[in-house]
C-alpha positions as CSV (number, residue, x, y, z in Angstrom):
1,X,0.0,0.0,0.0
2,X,1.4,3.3,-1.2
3,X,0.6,6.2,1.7
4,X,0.3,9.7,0.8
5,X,-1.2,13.1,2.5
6,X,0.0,13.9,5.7
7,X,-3.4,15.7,6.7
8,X,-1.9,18.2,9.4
9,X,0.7,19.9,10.1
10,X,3.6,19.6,12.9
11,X,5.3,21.7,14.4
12,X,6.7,21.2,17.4
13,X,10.0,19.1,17.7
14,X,9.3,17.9,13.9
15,X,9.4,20.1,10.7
16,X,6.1,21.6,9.8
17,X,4.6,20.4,7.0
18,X,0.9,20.6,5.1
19,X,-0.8,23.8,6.7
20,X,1.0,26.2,7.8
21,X,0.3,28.8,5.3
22,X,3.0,31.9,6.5
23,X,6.0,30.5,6.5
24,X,8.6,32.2,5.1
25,X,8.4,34.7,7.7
26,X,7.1,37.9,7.6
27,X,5.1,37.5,4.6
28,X,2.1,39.1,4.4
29,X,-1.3,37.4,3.1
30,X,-0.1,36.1,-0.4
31,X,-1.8,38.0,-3.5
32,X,-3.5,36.1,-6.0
33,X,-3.3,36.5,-9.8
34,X,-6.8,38.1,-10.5
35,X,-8.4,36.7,-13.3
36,X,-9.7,39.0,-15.7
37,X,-13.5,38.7,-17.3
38,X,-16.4,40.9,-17.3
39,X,-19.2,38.9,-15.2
40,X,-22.3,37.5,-16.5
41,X,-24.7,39.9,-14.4
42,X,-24.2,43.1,-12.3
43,X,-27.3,44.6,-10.1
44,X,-26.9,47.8,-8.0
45,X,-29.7,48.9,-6.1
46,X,-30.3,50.2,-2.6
47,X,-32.4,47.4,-0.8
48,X,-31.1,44.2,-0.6
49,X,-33.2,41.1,-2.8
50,X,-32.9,37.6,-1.3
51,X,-31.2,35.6,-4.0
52,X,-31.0,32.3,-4.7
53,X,-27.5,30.5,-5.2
54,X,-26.5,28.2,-7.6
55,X,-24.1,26.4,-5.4
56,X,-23.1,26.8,-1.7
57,X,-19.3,27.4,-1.4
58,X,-17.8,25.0,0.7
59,X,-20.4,21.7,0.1
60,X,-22.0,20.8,2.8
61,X,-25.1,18.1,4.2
62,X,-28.1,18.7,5.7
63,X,-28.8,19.9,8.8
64,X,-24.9,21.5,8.8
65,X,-26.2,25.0,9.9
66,X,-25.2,26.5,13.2
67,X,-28.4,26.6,15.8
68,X,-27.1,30.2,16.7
69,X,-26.7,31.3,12.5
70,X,-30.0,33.3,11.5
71,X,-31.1,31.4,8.4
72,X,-30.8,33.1,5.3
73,X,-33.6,33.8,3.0
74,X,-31.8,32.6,0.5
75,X,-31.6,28.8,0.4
76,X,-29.4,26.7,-2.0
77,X,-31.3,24.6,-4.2
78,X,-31.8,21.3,-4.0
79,X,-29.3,19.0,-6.1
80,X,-30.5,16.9,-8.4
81,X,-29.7,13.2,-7.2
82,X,-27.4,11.4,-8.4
83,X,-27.2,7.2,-8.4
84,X,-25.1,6.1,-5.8
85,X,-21.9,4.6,-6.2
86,X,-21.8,2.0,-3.3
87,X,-18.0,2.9,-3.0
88,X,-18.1,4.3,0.6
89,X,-19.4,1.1,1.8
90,X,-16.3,-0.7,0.9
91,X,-14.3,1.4,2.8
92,X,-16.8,2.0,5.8
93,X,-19.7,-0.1,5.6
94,X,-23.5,0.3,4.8
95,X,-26.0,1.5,7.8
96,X,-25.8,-0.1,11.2
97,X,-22.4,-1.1,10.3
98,X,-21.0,2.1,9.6
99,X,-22.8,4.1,12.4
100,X,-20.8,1.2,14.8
101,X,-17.4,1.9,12.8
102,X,-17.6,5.7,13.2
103,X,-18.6,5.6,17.0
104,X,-15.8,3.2,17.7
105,X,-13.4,5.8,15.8
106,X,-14.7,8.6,18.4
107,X,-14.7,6.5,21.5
108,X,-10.7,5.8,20.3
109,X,-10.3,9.3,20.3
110,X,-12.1,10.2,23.8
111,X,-10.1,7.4,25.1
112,X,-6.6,8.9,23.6
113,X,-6.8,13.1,23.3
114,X,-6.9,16.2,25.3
115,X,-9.8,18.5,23.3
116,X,-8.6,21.9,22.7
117,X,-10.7,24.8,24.6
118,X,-13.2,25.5,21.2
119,X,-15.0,29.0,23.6
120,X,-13.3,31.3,21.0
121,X,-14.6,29.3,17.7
122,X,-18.1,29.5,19.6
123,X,-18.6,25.7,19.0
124,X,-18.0,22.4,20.8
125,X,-16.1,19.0,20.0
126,X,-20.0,17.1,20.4
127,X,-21.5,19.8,17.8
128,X,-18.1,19.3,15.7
129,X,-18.6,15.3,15.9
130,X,-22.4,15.6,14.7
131,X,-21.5,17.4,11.7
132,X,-18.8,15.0,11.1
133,X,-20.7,11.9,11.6
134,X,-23.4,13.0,9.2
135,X,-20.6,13.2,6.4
136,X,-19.4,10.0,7.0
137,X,-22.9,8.1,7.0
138,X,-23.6,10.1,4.0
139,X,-20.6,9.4,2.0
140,X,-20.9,7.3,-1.1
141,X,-17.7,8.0,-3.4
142,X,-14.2,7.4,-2.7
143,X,-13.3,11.3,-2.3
144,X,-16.6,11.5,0.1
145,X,-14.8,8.9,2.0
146,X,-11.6,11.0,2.0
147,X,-13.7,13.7,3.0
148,X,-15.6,12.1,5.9
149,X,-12.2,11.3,7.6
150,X,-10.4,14.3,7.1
151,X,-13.8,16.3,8.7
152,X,-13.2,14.0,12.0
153,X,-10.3,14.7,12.2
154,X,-10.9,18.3,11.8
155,X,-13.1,18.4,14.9
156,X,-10.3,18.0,17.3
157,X,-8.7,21.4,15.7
158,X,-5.2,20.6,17.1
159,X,-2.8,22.1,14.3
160,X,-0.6,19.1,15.3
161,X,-2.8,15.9,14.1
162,X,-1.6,14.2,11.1
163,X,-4.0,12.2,9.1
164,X,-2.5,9.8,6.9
165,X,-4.9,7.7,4.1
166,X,-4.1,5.1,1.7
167,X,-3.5,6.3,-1.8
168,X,-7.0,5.4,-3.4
169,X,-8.8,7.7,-1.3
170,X,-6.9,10.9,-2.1
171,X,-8.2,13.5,-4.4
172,X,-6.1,14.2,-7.1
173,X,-4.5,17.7,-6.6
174,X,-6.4,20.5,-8.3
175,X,-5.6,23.0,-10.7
176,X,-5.8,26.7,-9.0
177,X,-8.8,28.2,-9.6
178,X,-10.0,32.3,-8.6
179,X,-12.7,35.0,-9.1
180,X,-11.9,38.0,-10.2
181,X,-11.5,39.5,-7.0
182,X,-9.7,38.7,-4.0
183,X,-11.1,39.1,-0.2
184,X,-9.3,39.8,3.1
185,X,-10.2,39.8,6.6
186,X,-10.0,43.9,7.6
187,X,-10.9,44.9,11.8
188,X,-9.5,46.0,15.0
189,X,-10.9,43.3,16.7
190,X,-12.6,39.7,15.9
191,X,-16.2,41.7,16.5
192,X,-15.3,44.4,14.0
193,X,-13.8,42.2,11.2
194,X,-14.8,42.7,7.6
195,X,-14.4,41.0,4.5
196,X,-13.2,43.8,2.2
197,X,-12.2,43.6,-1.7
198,X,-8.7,44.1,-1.8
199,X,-8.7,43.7,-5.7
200,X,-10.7,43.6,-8.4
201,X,-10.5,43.3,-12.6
202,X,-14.3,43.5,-12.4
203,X,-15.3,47.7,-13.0
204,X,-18.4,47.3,-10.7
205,X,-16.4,45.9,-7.5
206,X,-13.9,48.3,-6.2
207,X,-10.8,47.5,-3.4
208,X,-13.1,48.7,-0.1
209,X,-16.3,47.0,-0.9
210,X,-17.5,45.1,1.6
211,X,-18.6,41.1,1.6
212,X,-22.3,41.1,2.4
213,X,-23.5,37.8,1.1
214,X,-22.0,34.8,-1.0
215,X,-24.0,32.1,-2.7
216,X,-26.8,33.1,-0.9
217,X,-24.9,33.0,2.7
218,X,-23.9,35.8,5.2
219,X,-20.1,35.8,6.5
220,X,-21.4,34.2,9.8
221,X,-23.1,31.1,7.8
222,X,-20.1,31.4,6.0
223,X,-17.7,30.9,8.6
224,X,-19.5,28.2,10.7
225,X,-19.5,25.9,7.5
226,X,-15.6,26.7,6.8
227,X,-15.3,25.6,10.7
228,X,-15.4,21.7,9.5
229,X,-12.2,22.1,7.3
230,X,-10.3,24.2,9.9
231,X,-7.3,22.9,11.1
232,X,-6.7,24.8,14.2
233,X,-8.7,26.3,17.5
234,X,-7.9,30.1,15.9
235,X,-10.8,32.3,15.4
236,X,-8.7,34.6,13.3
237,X,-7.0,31.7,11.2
238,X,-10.5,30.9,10.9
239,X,-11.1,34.0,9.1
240,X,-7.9,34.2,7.6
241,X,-8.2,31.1,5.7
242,X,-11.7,32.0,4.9
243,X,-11.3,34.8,3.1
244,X,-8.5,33.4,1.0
245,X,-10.7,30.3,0.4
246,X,-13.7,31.9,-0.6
247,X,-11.8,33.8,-3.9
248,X,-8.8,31.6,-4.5
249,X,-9.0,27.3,-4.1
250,X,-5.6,25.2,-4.8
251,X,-6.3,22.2,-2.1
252,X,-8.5,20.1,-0.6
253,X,-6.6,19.2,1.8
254,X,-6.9,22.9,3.6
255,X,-10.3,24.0,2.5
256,X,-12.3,20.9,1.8
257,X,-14.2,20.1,-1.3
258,X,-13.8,22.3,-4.3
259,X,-16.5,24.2,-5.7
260,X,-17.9,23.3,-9.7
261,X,-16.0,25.7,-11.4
262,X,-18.8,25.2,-14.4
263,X,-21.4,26.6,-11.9
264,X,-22.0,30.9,-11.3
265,X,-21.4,32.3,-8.5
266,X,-23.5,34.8,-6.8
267,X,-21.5,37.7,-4.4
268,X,-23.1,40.8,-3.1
269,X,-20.8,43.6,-1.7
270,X,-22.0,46.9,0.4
271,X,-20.3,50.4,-1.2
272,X,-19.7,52.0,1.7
273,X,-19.5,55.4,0.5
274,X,-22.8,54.8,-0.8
275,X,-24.6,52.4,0.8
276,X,-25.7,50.7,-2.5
277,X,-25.3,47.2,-3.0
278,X,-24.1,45.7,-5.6
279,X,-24.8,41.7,-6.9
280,X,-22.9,40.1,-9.3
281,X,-22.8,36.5,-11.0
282,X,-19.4,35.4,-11.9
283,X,-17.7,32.2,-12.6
284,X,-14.9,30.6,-11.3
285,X,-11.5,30.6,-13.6
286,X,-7.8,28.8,-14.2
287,X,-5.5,30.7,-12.1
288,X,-1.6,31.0,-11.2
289,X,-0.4,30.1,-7.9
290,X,-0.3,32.8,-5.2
291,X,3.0,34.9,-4.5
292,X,3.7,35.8,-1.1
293,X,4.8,39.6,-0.7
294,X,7.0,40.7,1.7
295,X,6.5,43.4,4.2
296,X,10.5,44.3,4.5
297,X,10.8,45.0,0.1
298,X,11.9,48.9,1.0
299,X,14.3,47.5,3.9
300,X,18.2,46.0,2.7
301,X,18.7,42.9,5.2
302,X,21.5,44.0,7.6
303,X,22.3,40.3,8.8
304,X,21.3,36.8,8.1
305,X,21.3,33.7,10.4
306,X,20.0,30.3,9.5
307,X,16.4,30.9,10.2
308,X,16.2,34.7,10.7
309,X,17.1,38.0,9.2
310,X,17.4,41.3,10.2
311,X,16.5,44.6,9.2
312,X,17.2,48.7,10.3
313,X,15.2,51.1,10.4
314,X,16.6,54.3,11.2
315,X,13.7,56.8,11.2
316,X,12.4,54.5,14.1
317,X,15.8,53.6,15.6
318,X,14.6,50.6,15.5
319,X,15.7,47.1,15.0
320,X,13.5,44.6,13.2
321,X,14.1,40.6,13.6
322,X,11.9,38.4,11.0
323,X,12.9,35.0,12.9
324,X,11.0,32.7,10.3
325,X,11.0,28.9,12.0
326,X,12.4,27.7,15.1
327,X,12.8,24.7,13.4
328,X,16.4,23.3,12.5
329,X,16.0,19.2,11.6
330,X,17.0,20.6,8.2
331,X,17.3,17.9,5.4
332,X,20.6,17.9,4.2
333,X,19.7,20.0,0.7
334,X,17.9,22.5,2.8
335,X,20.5,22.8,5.3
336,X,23.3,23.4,2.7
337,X,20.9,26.2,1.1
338,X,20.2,27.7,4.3
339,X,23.9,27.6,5.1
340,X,25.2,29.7,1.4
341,X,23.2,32.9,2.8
342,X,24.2,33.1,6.1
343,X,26.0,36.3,7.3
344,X,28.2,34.2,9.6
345,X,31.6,32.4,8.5
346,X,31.0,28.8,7.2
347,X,33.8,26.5,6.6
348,X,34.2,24.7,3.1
349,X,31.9,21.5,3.3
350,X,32.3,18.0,1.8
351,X,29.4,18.2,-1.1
352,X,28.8,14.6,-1.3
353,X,28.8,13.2,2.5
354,X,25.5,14.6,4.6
355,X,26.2,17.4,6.8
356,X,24.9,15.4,9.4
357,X,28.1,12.7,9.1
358,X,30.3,15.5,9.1
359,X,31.4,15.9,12.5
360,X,35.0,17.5,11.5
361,X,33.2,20.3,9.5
362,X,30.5,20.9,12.3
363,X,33.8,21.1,14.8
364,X,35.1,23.8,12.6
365,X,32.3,26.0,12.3
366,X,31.6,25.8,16.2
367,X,35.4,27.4,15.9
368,X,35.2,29.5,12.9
369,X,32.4,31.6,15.5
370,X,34.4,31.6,18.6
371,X,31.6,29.0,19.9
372,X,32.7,28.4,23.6
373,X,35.3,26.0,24.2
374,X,35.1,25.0,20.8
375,X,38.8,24.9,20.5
376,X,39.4,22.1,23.4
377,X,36.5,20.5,21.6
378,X,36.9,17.0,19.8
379,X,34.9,15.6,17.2
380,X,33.0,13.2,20.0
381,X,32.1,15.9,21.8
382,X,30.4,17.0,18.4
383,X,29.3,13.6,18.0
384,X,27.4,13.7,21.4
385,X,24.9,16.9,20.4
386,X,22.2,16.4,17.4
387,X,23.0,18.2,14.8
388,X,19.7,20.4,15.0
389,X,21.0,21.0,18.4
390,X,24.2,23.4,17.5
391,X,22.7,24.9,14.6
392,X,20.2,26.3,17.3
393,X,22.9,27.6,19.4
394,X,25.3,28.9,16.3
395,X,22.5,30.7,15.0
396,X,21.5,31.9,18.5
397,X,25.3,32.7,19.7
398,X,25.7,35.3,16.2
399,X,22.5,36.9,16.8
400,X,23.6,38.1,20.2
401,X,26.9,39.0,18.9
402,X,25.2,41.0,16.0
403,X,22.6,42.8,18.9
404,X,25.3,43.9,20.9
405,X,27.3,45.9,18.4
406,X,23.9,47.6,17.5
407,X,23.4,51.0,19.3
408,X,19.5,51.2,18.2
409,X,17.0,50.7,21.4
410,X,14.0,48.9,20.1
411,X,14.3,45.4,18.8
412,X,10.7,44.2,16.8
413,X,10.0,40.5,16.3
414,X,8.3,39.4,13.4
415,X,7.1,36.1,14.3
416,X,3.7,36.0,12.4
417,X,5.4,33.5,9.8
418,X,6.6,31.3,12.6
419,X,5.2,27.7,12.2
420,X,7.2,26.6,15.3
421,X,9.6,24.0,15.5
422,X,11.8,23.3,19.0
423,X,11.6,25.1,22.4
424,X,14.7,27.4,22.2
425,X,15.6,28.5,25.9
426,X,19.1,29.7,24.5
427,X,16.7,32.8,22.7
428,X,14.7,33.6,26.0
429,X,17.2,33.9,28.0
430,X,19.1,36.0,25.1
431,X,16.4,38.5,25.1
432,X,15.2,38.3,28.5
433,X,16.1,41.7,30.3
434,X,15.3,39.8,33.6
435,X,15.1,36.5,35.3
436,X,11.6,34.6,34.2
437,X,9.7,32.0,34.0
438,X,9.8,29.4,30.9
439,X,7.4,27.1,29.8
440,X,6.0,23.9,31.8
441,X,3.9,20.7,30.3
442,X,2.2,18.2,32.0
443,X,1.2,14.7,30.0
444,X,-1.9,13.4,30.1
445,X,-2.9,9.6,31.6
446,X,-6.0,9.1,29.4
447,X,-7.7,5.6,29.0
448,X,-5.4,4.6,25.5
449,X,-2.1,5.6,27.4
450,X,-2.8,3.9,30.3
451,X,-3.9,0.9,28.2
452,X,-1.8,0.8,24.8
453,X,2.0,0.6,25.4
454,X,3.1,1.6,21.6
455,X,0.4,4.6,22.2
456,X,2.0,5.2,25.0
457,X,5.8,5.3,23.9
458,X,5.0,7.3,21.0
459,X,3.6,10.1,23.5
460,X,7.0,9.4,25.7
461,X,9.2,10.0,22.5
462,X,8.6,13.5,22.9
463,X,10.3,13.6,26.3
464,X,13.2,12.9,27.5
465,X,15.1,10.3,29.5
466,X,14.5,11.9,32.8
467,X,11.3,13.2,32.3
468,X,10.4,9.5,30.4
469,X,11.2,7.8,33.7
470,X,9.0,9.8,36.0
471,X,6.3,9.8,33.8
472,X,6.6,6.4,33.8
473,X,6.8,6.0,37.4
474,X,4.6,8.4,38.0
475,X,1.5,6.7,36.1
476,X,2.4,3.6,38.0
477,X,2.0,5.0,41.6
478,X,-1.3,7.0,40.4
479,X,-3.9,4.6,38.9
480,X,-6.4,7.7,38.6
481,X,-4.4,10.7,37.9
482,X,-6.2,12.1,35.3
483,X,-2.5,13.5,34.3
484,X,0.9,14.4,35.9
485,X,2.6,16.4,37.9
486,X,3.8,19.4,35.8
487,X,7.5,19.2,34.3
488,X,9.8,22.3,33.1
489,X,9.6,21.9,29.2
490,X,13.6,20.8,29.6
491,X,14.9,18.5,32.7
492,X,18.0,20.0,33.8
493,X,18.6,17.7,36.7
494,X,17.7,13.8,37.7
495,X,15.0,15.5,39.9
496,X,13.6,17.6,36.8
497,X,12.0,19.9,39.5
498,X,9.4,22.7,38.7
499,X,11.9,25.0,39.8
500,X,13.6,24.0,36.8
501,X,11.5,26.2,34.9
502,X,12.8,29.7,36.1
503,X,15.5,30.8,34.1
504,X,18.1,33.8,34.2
505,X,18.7,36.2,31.6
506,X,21.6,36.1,29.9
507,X,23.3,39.4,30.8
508,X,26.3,39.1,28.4
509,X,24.0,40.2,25.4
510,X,22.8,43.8,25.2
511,X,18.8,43.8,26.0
512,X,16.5,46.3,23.9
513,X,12.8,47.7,24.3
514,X,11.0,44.2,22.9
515,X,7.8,44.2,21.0
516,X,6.9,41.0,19.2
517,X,4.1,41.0,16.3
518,X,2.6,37.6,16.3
519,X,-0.5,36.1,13.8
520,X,-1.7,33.6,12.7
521,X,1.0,31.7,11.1
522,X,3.0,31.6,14.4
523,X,1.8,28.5,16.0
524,X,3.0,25.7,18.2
525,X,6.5,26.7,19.5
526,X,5.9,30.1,18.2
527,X,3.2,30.1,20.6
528,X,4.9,29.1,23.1
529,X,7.7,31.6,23.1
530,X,5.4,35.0,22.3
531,X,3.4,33.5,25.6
532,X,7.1,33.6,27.7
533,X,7.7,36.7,27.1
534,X,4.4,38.3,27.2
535,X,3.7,36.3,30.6
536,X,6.6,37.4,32.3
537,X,6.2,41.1,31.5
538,X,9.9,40.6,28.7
539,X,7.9,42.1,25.8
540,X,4.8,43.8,24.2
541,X,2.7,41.5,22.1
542,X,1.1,43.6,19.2
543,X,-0.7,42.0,15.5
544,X,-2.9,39.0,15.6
545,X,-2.9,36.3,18.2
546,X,-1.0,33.3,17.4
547,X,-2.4,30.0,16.7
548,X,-2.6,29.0,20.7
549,X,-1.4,25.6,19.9
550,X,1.6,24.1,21.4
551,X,0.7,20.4,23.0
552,X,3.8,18.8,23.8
553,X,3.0,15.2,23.4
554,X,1.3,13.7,20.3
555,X,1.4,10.0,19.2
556,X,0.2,7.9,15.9
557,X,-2.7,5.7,16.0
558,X,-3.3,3.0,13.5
559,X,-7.3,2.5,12.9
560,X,-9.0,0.3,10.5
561,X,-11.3,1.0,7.4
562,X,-13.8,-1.5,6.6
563,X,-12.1,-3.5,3.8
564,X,-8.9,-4.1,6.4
565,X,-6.9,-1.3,5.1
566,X,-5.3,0.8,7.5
567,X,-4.5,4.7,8.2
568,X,-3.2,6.4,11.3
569,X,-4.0,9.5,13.2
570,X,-1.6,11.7,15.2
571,X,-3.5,12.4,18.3
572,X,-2.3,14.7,21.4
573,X,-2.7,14.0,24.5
574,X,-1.2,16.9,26.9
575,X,-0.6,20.3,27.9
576,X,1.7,22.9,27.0
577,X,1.3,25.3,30.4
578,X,2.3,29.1,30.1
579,X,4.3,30.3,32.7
580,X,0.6,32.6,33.9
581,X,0.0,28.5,34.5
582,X,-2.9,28.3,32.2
583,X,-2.8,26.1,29.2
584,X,-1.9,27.0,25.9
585,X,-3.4,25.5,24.0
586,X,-6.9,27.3,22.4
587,X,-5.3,30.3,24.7
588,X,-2.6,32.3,22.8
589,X,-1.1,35.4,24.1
590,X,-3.2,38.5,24.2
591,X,-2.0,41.2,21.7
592,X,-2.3,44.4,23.0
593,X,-2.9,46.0,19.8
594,X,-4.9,44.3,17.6
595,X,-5.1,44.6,13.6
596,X,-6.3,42.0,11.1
597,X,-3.1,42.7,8.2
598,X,-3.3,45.6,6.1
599,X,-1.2,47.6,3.8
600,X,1.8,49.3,6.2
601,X,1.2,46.9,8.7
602,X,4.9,46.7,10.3
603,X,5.0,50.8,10.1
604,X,1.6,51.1,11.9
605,X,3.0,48.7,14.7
606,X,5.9,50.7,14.9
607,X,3.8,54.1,15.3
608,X,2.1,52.6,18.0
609,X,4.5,51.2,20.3
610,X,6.1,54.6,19.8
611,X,2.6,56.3,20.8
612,X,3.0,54.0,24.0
613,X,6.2,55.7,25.0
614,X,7.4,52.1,24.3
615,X,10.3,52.5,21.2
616,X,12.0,55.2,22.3
């Protein structure tokens, strides 16, 4: 059996893959190519009509609408049925048989998970599993099927689950497709977002225009039925990925089914300098894929480490750090990329033995940057460390060599690109102008770790040895614990006492007036360290909140189709604590200025930590 699409994304302690869609940092919300066509219909009048859709955007079944949504006068018409297929009952049985199979998949993962806090999505995992388990007694084709699992999994929202199906269920990738107009979220808050036109090649539908309905549905209808294809327990990635969905599709894997592109679409807008509003009919078209653009085009980079890059701005005698990924298991092509751009010496490598088997050359670059000790280092002392581990601490040491030649006060971190990776304490303690505290996790004894050992172990992997054995001893002694005591993220002793968690600054390194600016593509151990700092009063938190996703233990679960066939789930089951000592997880950091991105958006966070006497 061939396996293919890894439906997730991690991004703690592994590379982050699938759904992360910000991560070259401090991109801004890519910009599609905008089709150009002239609609088949344009209306303006004052009073809105109730219209009647031709299709609703993201498919869904019956009964799918929120209890809370006010129904729309509009209702989408009734498709004409089609003969069924019988395929789905292959894979997941007819009737009796298949409502057993998908309650036995939901008891696993009651039994194995810790649900995310879903208050801010204004749902719940039970509403969540009945919309699920109506698509999976309803499916009939193979890509329903594919479908049906992939909204199950959805419900959890935990941006670190990784669905995995055999081959014959995936969809085959599509080709892009857009309208003729692309949407973004626009707001000061989640109350006041707006769906504006941002661009347009249709005459009638100016940049400003606001999204009244779509196919017949209102943004909030809109939004609840995007809910069952989003990945994560963000209310402003919700919108985010929303917006982008409902004028540009290149994957089924983020957004859920595609729509007909043979079938009209029906969009009407508010003019807000007239107050008219105007309805078109339009059609889907072929597209080119979307090009990220970059905040920092007007700003030179000053320095470049592995995963970061820096920028001056003099007018605001400021400092700005775009630190993309925290993430450095590179694979060996990547890692020699990364390495040709860096600002920081690099020895001569051997081009055709993996970096990784090199411990000579990773010995001389720990000397080539006055790493210390390096030069009473031998290569088993290299040999002892993972690599990822001292390209952390390279990167790391030249950044604080680099700050502390800078005479500038205010530092900015652009971390909205930020899909995580490891917990760095070597940066915290860098930037922290005081002692603090760091993160904490605790691990979670549900029924399938207390009762599957290779459930169990894979949860334990992401530990270790220390913290392994107490756990282990731990879950022994306490036959009801609902979970354990809580850990430092890092043992640093046999004990691995709390008190493990406070941690000093690291005075050697100049310290600067720290904002961060954080959105929705920083997640997982981005989330963690914007949380660190804003907890123990280190830094200002300003942009969007990140992801608030950051569990610290996650394990693969092998469940069974119908037919025999296999696939596998990564399920968590923990809690990444913030050092407030509330969990994490569906509770980012607060910003304390709060914009939905916009056109000047670093500039405009600059100008106001400068209004806040903060940059000096």
């Amino acid at each position: 059996m061939r396996w293919l699409n890894r439906v997730g994304n991690l991004c703690q302690g592994t590379i982050a893959v699938a759904f992360i869609a910000l991560l070259s940092g401090a991109c801004s919300p890519a910009t599609p190519a905008v089709p150009t066509w002239t609609p088949t219909r344009v209306e303006v009048s004052k009073a809105t009509q109730p219209r009647v859709p031709t299709e609703t955007p993201f498919p869904t079944l019956s009964s799918t609408q929120s209890p809370s949504a006010t129904p729309t006068q509009a209702a989408t018409r009734t498709p004409t049925p089609r003969p069924k297929t019988g395929i789905a009952d292959r894979w997941l049985g007819k009737g009796e048989e298949r409502e057993k199979l998908f309650d036995a998949y939901v008891q696993t993962l009651k039994d194995s998970h810790t649900p995310t806090e879903f208050g801010p999505l204004g749902t719940t995992w039970e509403k969540e599993l009945q919309r699920a388990r109506r698509r999976f007694l309803q499916a009939d084709t193979a890509e329903e099927v594919y479908f049906a699992l992939t909204s199950l999994q959805r419900t959890m929202h935990d941006l670190h689950s990784v669905l995995t199906l055999p081959s014959e269920l995936i969809p085959a990738p599509p080709s892009p497709v857009a309208l003729p107009f692309t949407l973004a979220v626009r707001g000061t808050s989640r109350a006041s977002a707006r769906y504006v036109v941002t661009a347009s090649s249709l005459p009638e539908v100016k940049p400003g225009f606001i999204l009244k309905q779509y196919q017949g549905k209102t943004p909030a209808e809109l939004e609840y039925d995007f809910l069952e294809w989003e990945y994560t327990a963000s209310p402003e990635r919700l919108k985010v990925d929303l917006a982008r969905a409902l004028t540009f599709r290149d994957s089924v894997h983020k957004e859920g089914p595609l729509p007909d592109p043979s079938l009209p679409v029906l969009v009407q807008f508010t003019d807000p300098a007239s107050e008219t509003v105007i309805t078109i009919t339009t059609k889907w078209a072929k597209a080119t894929r979307e090009t990220p653009r970059d905040d920092y085009q007007h700003l030179t980079v000053d320095y470049r480490g592995i995963n970061y890059r820096l920028h001056k701005d003099p007018a605001n005698d400021t400092l700005i750090l775009v630190y993309s990924s925290f993430q450095y298991g590179f694979g060996d092509a990547d890692l020699r990329k990364a390495l040709t751009g860096v600002s920081f010496p690099v020895p001569p490598f051997d081009p055709a033995i993996p970096l990784v088997d090199q411990s000579a050359w990773m010995l001389k670059l720990l000397q080539a940057n006055k790493y210390p000790d390096a030069e009473r280092m031998k290569e088993n002392d290299v040999k002892s460390y993972p690599l990822k581990g001292w390209l952390e601490r390279i990167d790391v040491l030249n950044l604080g060599n680099y700050l502390n030649q800078q005479s500038f006060p205010n530092l900015l971190m652009d971390l909205r690109g930020n899909g995580g990776g490891n917990i760095i304490l070597e940066l915290e303690t860098l930037l922290a102008a005081k002692p603090f505290l760091g993160p904490m996790r605790e691990f979670a004894y549900t029924p399938l770790v207390r009762s599957d050992p290779d459930f169990q172990q894979g949860m334990l992997h992401f530990t270790d040895t220390l913290m392994r054995q107490i756990i282990l001893n731990d879950l022994a002694r306490k036959t009801d614990a609902p979970r354990s005591q809580r850990f430092p993220w890092n043992c640093r002793s046999k004990s691995c006492n709390l008190s493990e968690a406070s941690l000093e600054p690291n005075r050697s390194v100049k310290k600067f007036n720290l904002a961060i600016v954080t959105g929705t593509g920083c997640a997982s151990a981005c989330d963690n360290f914007t949380s660190v700092m804003l907890d123990n009063g280190l830094a200002k938190v300003v942009g969007l909140p990140s992801n608030g996703g950051a569990t610290p233990y996650n394990a693969t679960k092998e469940f069974a189709l119908k037919n025999g066939v296999k696939f596998t789930l990564r399920i968590s089951a923990g809690f990444a604590i913030r050092p407030n000592g509330e969990s994490l997880d569906g509770n980012p950091a607060v910003v304390e200025y709060y914009l939905f991105p916009e056109e000047d958006y670093i500039p405009k966070m600059i100008t106001y930590l400068r209004r806040q006497s903060f940059f000096k």
